[in-house]
DRENDO-1510 file (C-alpha; in Angstrom, 1 decimal, always signed):
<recs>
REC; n; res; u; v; w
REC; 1; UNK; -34.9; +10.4; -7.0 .
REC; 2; UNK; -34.6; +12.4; -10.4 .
REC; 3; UNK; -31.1; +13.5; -11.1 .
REC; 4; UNK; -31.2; +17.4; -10.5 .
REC; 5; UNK; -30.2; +20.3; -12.9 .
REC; 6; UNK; -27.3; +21.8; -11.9 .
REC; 7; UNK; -26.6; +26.0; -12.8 .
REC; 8; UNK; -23.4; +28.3; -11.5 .
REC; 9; UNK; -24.5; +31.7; -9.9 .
REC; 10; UNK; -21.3; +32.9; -9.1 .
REC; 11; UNK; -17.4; +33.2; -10.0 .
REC; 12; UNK; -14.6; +34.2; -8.5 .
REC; 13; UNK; -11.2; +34.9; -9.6 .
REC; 14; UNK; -7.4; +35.4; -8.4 .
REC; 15; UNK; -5.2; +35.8; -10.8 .
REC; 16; UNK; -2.2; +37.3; -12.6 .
REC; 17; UNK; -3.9; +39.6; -14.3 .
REC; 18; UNK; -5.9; +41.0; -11.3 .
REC; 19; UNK; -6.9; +40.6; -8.1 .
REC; 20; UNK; -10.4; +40.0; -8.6 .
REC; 21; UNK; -12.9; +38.9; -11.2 .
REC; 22; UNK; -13.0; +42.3; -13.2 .
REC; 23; UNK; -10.0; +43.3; -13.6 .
REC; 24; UNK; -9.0; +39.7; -14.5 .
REC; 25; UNK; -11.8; +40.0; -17.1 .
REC; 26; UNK; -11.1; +43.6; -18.7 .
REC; 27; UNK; -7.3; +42.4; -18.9 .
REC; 28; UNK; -7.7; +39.5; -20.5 .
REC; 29; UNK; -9.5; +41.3; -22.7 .
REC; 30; UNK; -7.3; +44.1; -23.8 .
REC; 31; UNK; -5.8; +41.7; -24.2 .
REC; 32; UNK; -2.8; +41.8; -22.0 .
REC; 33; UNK; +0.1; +39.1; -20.5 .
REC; 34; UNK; +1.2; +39.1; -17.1 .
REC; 35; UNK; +4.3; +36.7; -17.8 .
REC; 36; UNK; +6.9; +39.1; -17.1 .
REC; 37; UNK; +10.5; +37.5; -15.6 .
REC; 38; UNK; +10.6; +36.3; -11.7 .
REC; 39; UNK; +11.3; +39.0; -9.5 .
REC; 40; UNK; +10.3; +36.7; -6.0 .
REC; 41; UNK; +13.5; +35.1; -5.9 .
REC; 42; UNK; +16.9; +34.7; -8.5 .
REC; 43; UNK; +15.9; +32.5; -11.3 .
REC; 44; UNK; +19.6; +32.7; -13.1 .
REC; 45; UNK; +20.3; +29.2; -11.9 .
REC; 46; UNK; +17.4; +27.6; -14.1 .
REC; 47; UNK; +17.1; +27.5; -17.4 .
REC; 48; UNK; +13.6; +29.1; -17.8 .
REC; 49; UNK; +13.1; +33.0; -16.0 .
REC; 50; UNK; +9.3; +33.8; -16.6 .
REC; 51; UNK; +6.8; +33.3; -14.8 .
REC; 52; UNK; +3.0; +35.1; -14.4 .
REC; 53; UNK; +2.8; +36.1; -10.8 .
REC; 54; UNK; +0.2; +38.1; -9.1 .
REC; 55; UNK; +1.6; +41.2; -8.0 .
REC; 56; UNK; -1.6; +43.0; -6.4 .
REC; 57; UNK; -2.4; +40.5; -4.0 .
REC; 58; UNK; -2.5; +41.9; +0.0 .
REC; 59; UNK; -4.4; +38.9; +1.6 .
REC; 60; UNK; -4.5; +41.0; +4.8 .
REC; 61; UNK; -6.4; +43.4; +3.2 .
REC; 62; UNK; -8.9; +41.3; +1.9 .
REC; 63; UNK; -9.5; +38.7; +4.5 .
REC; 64; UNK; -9.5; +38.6; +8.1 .
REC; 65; UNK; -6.0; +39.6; +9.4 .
REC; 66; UNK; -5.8; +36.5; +12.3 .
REC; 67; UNK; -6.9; +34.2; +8.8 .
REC; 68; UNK; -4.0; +35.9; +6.9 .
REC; 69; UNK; -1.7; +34.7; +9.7 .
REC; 70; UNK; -2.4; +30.8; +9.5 .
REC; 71; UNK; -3.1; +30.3; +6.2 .
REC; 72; UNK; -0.3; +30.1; +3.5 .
REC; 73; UNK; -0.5; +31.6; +0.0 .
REC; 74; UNK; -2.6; +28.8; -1.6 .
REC; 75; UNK; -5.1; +28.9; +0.8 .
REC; 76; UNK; -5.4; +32.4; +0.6 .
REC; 77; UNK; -5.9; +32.7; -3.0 .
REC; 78; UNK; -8.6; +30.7; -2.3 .
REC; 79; UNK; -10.0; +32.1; +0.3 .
REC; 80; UNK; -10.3; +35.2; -1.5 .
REC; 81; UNK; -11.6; +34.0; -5.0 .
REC; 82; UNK; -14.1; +32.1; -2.5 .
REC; 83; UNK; -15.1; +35.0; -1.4 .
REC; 84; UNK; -15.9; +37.0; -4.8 .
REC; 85; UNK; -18.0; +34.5; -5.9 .
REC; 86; UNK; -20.2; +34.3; -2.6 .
REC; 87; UNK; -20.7; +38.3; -3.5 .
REC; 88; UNK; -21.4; +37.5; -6.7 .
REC; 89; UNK; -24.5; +34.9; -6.2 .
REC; 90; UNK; -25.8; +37.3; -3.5 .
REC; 91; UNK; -25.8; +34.5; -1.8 .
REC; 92; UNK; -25.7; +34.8; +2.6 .
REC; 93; UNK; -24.8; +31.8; +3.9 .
REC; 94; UNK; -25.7; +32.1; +7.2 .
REC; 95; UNK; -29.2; +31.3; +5.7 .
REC; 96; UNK; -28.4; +28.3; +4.3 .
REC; 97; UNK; -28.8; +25.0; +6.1 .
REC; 98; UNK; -24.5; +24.2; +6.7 .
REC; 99; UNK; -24.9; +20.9; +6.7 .
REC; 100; UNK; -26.3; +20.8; +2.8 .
REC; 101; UNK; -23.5; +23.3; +1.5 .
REC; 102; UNK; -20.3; +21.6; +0.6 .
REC; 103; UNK; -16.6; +22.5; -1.0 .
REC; 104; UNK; -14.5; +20.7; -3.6 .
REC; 105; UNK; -11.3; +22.0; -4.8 .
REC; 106; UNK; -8.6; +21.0; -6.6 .
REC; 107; UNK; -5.1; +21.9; -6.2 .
REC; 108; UNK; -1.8; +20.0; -7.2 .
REC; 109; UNK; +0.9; +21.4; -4.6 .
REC; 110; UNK; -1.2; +22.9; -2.2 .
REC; 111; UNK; +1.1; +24.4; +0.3 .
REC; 112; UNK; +4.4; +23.2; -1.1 .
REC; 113; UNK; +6.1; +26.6; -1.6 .
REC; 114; UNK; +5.4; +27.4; +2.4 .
REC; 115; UNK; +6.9; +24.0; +3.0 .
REC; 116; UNK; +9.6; +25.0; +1.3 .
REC; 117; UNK; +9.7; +28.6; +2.7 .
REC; 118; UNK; +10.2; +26.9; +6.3 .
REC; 119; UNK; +12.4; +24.1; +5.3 .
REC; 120; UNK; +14.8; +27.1; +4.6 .
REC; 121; UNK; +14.3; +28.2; +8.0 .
REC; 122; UNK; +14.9; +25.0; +9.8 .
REC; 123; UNK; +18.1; +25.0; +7.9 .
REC; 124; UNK; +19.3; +28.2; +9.2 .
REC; 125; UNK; +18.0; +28.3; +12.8 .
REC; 126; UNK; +16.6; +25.0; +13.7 .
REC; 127; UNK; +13.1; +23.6; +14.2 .
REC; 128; UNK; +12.6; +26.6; +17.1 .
REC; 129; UNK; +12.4; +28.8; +13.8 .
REC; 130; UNK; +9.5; +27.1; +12.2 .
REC; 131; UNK; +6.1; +27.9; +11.9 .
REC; 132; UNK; +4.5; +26.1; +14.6 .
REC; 133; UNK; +1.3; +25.9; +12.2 .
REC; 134; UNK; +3.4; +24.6; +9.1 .
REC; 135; UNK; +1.8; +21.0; +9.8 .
REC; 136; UNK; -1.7; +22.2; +9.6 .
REC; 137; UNK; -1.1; +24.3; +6.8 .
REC; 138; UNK; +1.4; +22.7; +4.3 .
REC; 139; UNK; -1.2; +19.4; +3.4 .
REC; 140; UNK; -3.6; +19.6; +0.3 .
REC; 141; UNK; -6.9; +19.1; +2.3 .
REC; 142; UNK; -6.1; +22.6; +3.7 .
REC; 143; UNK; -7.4; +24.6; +1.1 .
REC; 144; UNK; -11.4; +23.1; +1.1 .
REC; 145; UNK; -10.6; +22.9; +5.3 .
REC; 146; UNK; -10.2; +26.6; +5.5 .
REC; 147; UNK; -13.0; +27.7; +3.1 .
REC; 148; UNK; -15.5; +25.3; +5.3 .
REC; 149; UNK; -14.3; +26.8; +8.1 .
REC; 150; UNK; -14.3; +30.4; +7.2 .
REC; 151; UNK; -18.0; +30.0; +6.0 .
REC; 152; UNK; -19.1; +27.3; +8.4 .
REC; 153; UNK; -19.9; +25.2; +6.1 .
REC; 154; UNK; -20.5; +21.5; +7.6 .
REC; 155; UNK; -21.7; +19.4; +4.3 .
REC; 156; UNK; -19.8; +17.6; +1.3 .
REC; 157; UNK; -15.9; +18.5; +1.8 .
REC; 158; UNK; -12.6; +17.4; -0.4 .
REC; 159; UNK; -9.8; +18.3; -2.0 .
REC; 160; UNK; -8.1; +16.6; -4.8 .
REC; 161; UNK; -4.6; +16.6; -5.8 .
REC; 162; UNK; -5.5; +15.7; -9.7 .
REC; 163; UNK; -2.5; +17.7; -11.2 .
REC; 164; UNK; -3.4; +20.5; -14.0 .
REC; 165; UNK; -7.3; +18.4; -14.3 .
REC; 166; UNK; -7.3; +19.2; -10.8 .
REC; 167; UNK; -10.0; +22.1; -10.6 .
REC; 168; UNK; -12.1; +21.0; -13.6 .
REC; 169; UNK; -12.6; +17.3; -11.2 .
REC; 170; UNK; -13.2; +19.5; -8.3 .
REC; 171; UNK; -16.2; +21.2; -10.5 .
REC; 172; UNK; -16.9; +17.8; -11.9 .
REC; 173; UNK; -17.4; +16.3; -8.4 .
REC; 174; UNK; -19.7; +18.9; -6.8 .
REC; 175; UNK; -22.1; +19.0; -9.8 .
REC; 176; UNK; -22.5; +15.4; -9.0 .
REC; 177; UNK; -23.3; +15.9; -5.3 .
REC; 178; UNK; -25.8; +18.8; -6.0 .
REC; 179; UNK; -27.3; +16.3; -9.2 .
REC; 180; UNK; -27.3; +13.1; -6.7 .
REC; 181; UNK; -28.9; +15.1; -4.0 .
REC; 182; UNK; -26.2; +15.3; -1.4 .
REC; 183; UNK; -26.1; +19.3; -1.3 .
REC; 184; UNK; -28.0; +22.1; -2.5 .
REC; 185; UNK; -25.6; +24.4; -3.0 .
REC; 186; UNK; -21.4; +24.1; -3.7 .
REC; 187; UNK; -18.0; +26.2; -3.8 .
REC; 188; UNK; -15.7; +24.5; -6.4 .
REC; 189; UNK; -12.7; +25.5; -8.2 .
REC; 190; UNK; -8.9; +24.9; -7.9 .
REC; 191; UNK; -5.7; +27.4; -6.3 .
REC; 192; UNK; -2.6; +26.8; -7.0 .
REC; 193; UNK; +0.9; +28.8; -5.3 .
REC; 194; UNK; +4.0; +27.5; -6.8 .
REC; 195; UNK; +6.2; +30.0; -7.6 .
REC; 196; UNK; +9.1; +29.2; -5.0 .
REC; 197; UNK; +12.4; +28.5; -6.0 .
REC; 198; UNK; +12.6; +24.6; -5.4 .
REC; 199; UNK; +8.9; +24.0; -7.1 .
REC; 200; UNK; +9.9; +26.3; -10.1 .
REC; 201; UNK; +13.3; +24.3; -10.4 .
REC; 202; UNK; +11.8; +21.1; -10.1 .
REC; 203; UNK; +9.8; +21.5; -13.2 .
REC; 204; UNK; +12.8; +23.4; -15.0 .
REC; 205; UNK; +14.8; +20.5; -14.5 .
REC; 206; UNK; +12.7; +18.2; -16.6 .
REC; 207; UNK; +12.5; +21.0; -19.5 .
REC; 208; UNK; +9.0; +21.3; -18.7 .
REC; 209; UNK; +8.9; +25.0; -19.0 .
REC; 210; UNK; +9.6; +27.6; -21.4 .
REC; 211; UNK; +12.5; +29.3; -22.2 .
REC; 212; UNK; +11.6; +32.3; -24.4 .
REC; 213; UNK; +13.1; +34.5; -21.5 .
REC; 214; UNK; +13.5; +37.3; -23.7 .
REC; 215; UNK; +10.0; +37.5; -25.2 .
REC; 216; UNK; +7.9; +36.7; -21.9 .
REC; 217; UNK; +4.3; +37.9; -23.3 .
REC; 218; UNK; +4.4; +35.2; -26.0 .
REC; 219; UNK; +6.1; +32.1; -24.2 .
REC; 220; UNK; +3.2; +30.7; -24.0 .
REC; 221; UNK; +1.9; +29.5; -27.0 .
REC; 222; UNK; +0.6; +25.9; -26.4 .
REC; 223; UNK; -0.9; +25.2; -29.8 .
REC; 224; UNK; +2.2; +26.2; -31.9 .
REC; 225; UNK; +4.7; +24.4; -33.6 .
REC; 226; UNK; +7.2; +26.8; -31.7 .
REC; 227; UNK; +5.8; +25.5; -28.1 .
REC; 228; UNK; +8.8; +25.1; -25.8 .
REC; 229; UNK; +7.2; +24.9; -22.5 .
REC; 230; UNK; +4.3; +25.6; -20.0 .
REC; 231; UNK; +4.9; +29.0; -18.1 .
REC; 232; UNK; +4.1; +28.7; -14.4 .
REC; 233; UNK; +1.9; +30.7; -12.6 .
REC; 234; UNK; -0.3; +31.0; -9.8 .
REC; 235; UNK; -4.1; +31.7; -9.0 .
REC; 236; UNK; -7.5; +30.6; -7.9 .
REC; 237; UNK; -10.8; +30.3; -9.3 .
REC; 238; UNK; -13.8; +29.2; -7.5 .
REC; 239; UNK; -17.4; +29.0; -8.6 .
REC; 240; UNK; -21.1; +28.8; -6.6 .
REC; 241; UNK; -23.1; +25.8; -8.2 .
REC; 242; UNK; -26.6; +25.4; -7.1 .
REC; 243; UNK; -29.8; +23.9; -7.8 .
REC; 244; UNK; -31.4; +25.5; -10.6 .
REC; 245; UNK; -34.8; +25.8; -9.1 .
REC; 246; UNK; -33.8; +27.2; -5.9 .
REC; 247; UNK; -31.4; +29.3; -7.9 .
REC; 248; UNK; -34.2; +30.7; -10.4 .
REC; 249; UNK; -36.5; +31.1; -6.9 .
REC; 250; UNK; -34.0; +33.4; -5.5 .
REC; 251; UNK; -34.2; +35.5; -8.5 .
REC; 252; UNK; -29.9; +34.5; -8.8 .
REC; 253; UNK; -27.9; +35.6; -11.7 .
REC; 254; UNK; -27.5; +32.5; -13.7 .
REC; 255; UNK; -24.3; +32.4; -15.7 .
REC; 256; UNK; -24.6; +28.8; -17.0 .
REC; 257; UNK; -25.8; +25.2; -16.3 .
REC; 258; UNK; -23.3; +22.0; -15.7 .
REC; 259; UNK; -24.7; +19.4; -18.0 .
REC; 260; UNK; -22.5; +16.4; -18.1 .
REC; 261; UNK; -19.2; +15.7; -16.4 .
REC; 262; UNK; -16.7; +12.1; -17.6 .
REC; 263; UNK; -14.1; +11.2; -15.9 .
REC; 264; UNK; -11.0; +8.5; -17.1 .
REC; 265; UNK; -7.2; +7.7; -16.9 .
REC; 266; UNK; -4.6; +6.9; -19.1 .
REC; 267; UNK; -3.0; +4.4; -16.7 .
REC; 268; UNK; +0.0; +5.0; -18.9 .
REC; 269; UNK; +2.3; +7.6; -18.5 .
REC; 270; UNK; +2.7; +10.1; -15.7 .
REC; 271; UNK; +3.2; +13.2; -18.2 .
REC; 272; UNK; +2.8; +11.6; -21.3 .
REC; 273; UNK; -0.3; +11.0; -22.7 .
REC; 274; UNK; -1.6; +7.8; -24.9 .
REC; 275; UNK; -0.6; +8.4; -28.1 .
REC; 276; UNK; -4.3; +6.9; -29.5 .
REC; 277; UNK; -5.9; +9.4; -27.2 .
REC; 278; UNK; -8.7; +6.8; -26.2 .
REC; 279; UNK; -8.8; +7.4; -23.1 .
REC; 280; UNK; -9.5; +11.7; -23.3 .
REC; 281; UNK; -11.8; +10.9; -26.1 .
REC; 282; UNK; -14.3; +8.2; -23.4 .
REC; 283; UNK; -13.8; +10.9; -20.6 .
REC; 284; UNK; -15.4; +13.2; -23.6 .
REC; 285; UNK; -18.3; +11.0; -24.6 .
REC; 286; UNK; -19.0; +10.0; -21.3 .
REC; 287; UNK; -19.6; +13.8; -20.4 .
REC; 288; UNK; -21.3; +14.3; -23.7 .
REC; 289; UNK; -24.0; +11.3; -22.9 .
REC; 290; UNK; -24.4; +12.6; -19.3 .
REC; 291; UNK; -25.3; +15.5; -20.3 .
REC; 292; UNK; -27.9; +13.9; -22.8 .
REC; 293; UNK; -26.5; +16.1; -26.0 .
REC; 294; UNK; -24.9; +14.8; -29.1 .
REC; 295; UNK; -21.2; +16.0; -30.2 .
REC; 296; UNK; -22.6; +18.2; -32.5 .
REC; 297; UNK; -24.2; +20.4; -29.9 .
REC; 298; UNK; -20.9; +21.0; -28.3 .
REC; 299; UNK; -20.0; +25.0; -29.2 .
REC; 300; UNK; -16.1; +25.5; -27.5 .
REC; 301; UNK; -13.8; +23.2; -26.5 .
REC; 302; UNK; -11.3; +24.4; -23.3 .
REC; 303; UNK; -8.4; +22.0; -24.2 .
REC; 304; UNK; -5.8; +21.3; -21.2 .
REC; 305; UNK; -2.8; +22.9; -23.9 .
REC; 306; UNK; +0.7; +22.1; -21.5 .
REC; 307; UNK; +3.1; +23.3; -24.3 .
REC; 308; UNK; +5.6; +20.8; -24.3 .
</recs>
């Protein structure tokens, strides 16, 4: 079988800057920051006070109360950005085939701030004051689990726990079951929910993040000489890949194709990279040469930019 082409007919966004895809858009556009100091819980004890959290998120309102109730903020985000991007394609899946629609997403700490949230609890009042759903909802695999089962989707189904490269494998991984034939249509992205008070310490502590606490809307500044630090934040994104020529029979909206897709490791450091950079620069050729284009053809470059 012929490796098939692989397009994305819808997007979906949570984030700082908005609730949903347009607002996200028109913000970023203005262009505006939403790294503003914490206001969730007392970040005097660390030495970093900014974050970009996501103020206008009511996920009652926009899913399915009894869903709002068992799912914890990661999942939600998800949930939500999910689905946007269904709206967008126009696509219903209750006409699709379940078993040939899958999910891959990517998120690093999955439900670690509601683990943290009830660990507090147990503290104060004992295991009788937990969540009786914090098992089922705290582990990684939740966030794909509840998007299958929201959409009854019964095909290709993961979620990875690749750090910050954690979304972009997640988008990597279901281009290659739509190309190899495994599915015909995909939701893939990444969520991420961190901002609790242990998580956001744990990274203060190794001087991960920045510090410009009195100048918020430029801490981040990954590129510059000035860098200091990552700020932390939370979101989702999720996108709708399909098959181009069912896409294109459909009549869908057809924002771009995934070409080519390389994947490595260091196998050296866990923050720092290698200083030769070999490894980054295989995972770029390998994506290069399976998308069949030369690195001359390559317009934009999205760099992972950490800031520290």
């Amino acid at each position: 079988m012929s490796r098939r082409d692989v397009v994305i007919t819808g997007v979906g966004l949570v984030t700082p800057l908005g609730a949903d895809r347009e607002r996200s858009w028109a913000r970023l556009r203005e262009p505006r920051s939403a790294v503003a100091r914490i206001t969730r819980f007392d970040p005097s004890p660390f030495r970093s006070h900014v974050a970009a959290a996501i103020d206008d998120f009511d996920p009652v309102a926009l899913l399915d109360a009894k869903v709002a109730r068992r799912t914890d903020r990661c999942s939600q985000l998800a949930l939500a950005a999910t689905q946007e991007a269904l709206a967008d394609a126009a696509l219903p899946l209750a006409e699709e085939a379940p078993e040939r629609v899958g999910v891959m997403m990517g998120t690093a700490l999955g439900g670690i701030g509601f683990a943290e949230q009830e660990n507090a609890k147990y503290v104060e009042g004992g295991l009788r004051a937990v969540d009786p759903l914090l098992a089922l909802t705290v582990f990684g695999g939740a966030v794909s689990c509840n998007i299958a089962i929201a959409h009854a989707i019964t095909g290709v189904n993961a979620t990875n726990a690749m750090s910050c490269a954690s979304g972009t494998l997640a988008i990597g991984e279901a281009y290659r079951a739509i190309a190899d034939g495994r599915a015909d249509v995909m939701l893939a992205g990444g969520s991420e929910a961190p901002l609790y008070p242990l998580c956001f310490g744990s990274f203060a502590m190794i001087r991960a993040m920045s510090t410009r606490n009195d100048d918020p809307a430029t801490a981040s500044r990954p590129f510059d000489t000035g860098r200091d630090g990552f700020v932390m934040a939370e979101g989702a994104a999720v996108l709708v890949l399909e098959e181009a020529d069912r896409a294109m029979r459909r009549g869908a909206t057809i924002y771009g194709r995934v070409a080519g897709f390389g994947l490595t490791n260091d196998a050296h450091h866990m923050t720092r990279p290698r200083p030769d950079g070999r490894e980054v620069v295989r995972a770029m050729t390998t994506a290069i040469a399976d998308a069949g284009i030369a690195p001359r053809d390559v317009a934009w470059v999205n760099a992972h930019g950490s800031s520290t």
